[in-house]
C-alpha positions in Angstrom: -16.0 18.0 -19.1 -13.7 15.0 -18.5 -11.0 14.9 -16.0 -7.8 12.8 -15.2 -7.9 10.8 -11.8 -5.4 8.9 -10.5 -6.5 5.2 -9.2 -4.3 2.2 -7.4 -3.9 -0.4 -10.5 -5.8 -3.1 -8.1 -8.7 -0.5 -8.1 -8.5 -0.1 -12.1 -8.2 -4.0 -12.3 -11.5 -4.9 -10.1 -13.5 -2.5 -12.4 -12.1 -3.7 -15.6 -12.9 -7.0 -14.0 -16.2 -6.2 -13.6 -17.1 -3.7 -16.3 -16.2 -7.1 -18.3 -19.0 -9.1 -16.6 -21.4 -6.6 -16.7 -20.9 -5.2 -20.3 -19.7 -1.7 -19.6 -16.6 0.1 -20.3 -14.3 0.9 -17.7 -15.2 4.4 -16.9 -19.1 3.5 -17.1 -18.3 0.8 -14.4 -16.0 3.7 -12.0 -19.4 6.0 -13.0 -21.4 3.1 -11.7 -20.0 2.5 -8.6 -19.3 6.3 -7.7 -23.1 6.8 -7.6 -23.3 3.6 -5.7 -21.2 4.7 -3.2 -22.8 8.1 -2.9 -26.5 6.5 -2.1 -24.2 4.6 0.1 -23.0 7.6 2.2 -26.3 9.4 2.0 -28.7 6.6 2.9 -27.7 7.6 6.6 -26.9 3.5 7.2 -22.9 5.0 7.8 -21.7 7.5 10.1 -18.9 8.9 8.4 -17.7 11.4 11.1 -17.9 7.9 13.3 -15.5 6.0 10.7 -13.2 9.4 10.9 -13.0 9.8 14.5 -11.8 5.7 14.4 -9.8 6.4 12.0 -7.7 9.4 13.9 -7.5 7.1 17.1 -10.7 9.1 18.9 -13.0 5.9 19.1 -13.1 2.1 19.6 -14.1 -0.1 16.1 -16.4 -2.2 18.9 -18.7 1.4 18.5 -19.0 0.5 14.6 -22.0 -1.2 13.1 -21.0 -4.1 10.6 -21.4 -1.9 7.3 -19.4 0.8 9.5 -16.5 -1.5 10.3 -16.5 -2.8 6.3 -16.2 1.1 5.5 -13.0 1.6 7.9 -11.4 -1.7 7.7 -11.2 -0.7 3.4 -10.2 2.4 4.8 -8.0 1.6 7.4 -5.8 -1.2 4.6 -5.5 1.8 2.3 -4.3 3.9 5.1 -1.6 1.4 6.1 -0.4 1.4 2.2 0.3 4.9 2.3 3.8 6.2 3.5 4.0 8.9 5.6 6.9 11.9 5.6 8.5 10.4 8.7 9.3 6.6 6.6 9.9 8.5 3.4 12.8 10.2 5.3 14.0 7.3 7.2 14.6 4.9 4.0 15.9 7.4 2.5 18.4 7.4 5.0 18.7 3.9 4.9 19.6 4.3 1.2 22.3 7.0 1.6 24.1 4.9 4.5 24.3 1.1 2.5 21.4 -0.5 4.4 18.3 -2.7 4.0 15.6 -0.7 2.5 13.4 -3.8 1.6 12.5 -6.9 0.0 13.1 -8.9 -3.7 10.0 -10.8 -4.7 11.8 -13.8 -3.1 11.6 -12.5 0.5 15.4 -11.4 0.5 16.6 -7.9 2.1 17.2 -6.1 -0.8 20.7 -3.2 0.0 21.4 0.2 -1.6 24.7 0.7 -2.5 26.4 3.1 -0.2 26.7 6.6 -0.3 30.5 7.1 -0.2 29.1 11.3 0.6 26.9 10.0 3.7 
C-alpha cells in the first residue's frame, strides 16, 4: 500500500535530478536509494549508535571513520536547519514586540510590524 511522506524540496529536486539521468521516475529513484541506504547501514562499515552519541554531544567527530563523518556531517547540516521550541518562541517574540525576525533575499533585516497588544 502507498503512503504520503514528507521530503525537503532540495531532497525531491536531487532525485528528480537524478531519476532524469538514470531513466526512472521519481518514486523509483527515492525506492532506489532507500535500499541503497539500508545495505548501507547494514553492511556494518557505519556505527550508527557512534554517529548518535556525536550527534547528542557524547563523542569527538576525530572518533569517526571517513564514511562515519560523511553520515554525521549530512546529519549534523540537517540538524542545524531544524528549529527548535526555544527559537520558535523567541521570534515569535520578536514578531509581537516590532523587531528583526530575519532577512529579504537582499541581505536586509526584514521587521514585523508591532504588536500594539505586546
Amino acid at each position: 500500500m502507498a503512503k504520503t511522506v514528507k521530503l525537503n524540496d532540495d531532497i525531491v529536486g536531487f532525485a528528480r535530478q537524478e531519476a532524469e539521468l538514470q531513466n526512472r521516475s521519481l518514486g523509483a529513484q527515492i525506492a532506489h536509494w532507500v535500499r541503497i541506504g539500508r545495505a548501507v547501514e547494514t553492511s556494518g562499515k557505519l556505527d550508527h549508535a557512534k554517529i548518535s552519541a556525536i550527534l547528542a554531544g557524547e563523542m569527538q567527530t576525530r572518533e569517526l571513520t571517513l564514511e562515519e563523518k560523511s553520515v554525521w556531517l549530512d546529519r549534523f547540516t540537517d540538524l542545524m536547519g531544524e528549529t527548535g521550541p526555544a527559537e520558535e518562541a523567541f521570534f515569535a517574540d520578536r514578531r509581537r514586540r516590532g523587531l528583526g525576525v530575519g532577512l529579504d533575499e537582499k541581505g536586509n533585516l526584514v521587521h514585523a510590524k508591532p504588536d500594539p497588544t505586546a
